[in-house]
C-alpha positions in Angstrom: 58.6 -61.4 38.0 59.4 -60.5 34.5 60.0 -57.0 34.4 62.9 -54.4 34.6 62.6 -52.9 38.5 65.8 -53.7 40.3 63.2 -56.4 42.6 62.1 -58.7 39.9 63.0 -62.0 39.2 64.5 -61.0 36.0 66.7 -58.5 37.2 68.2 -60.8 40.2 68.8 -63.5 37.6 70.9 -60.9 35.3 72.1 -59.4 38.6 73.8 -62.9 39.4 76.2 -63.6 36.8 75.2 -67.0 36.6 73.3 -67.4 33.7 74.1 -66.7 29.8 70.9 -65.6 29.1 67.1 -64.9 30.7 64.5 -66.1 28.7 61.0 -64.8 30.3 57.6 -67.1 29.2 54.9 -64.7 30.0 51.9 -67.2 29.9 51.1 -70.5 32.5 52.8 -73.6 33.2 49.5 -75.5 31.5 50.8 -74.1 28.3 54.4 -75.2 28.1 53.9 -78.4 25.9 56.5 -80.2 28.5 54.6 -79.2 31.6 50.8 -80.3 29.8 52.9 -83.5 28.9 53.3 -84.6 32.2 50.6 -83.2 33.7 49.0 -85.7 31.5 50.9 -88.9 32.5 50.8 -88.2 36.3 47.2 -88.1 35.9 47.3 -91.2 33.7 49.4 -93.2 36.5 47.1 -92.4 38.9 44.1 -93.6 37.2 46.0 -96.3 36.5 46.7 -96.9 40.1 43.2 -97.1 41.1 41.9 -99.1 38.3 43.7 -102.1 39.3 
């Protein structure tokens, strides 16, 4: 996804033209603060739901 070989995500991105810059996270979504966040308050609306 992130590599250099002409197939990779990475590449196509750069390939397009469309973006100023790629910026590759090599880790899971759990760990991007934003993504935990909400992970988080879906859950908590949820229980939410149900306790009512």
């Amino acid at each position: 996804m992130a590599g250099d070989d002409d197939d990779s995500w990475k590449s196509m991105f750069e390939a397009s033209g469309n973006f100023d810059e790629i910026d590759c996270q090599i880790e899971g979504l759990g760990r991007i603060d934003a993504v935990e966040q909400l992970y988080v308050a879906h859950t908590q609306a949820a229980i939410d739901s149900i306790a009512k």
